[in-house]
N, C-alpha and C positions, 0 to 999 in steps of 0.2 A: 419722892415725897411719900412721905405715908400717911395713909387715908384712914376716918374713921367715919363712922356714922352710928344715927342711933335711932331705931324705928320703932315705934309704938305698939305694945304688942297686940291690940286689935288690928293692926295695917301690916302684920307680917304675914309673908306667902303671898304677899297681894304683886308683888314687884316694884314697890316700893324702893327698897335695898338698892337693886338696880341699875332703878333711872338716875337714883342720886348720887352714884357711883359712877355710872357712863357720864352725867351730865358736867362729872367734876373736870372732863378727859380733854375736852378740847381749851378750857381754859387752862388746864396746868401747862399744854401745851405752848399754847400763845406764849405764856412765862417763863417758859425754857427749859419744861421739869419733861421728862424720856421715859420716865415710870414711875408706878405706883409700888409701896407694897404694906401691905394689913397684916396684922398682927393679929391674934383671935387666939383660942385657948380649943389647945386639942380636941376636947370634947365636943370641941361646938361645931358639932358635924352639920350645923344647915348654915351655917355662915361659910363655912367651906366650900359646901356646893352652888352655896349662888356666885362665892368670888370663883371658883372653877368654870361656873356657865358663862361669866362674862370674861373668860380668859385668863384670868390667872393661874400662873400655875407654879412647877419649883419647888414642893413645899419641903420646909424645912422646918425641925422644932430644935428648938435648945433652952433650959430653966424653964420645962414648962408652958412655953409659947412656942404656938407654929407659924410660919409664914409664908405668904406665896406674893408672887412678884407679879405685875402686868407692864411688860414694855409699852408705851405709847405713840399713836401713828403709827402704828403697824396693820398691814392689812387696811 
């Protein structure tokens, strides 16, 4: 499945991003979905780092988008 979110820019840095990201993991689970993966724009190197802090990784770009994958249940 691929995941999107969108955080308000006085609530970013906060961990926000995150929780609502981890919070999505055990539900897509229960519904049968093994991974995630986010789409985000090369530049956006702190979107980057918060999906690398919570595990994703892979990244790959093509037309200008990167992407990185989180398997789920793992660990």
């Amino acid at each position: 499945a691929e995941v999107a979110i969108v955080v308000a820019p006085a609530w970013r840095r906060k961990g926000v991003g995150a929780t609502l990201l981890l919070a999505l993991e055990a539900p897509a689970l229960a519904h049968g979905i093994s991974r995630f993966s986010a789409l985000y724009l090369p530049s956006n190197t702190g979107v980057e780092r918060l999906l690398q802090s919570i595990g994703y990784t892979g990244r790959t770009a093509a037309d200008g988008i990167a992407t990185l994958i989180k398997p789920l249940g793992e660990g």
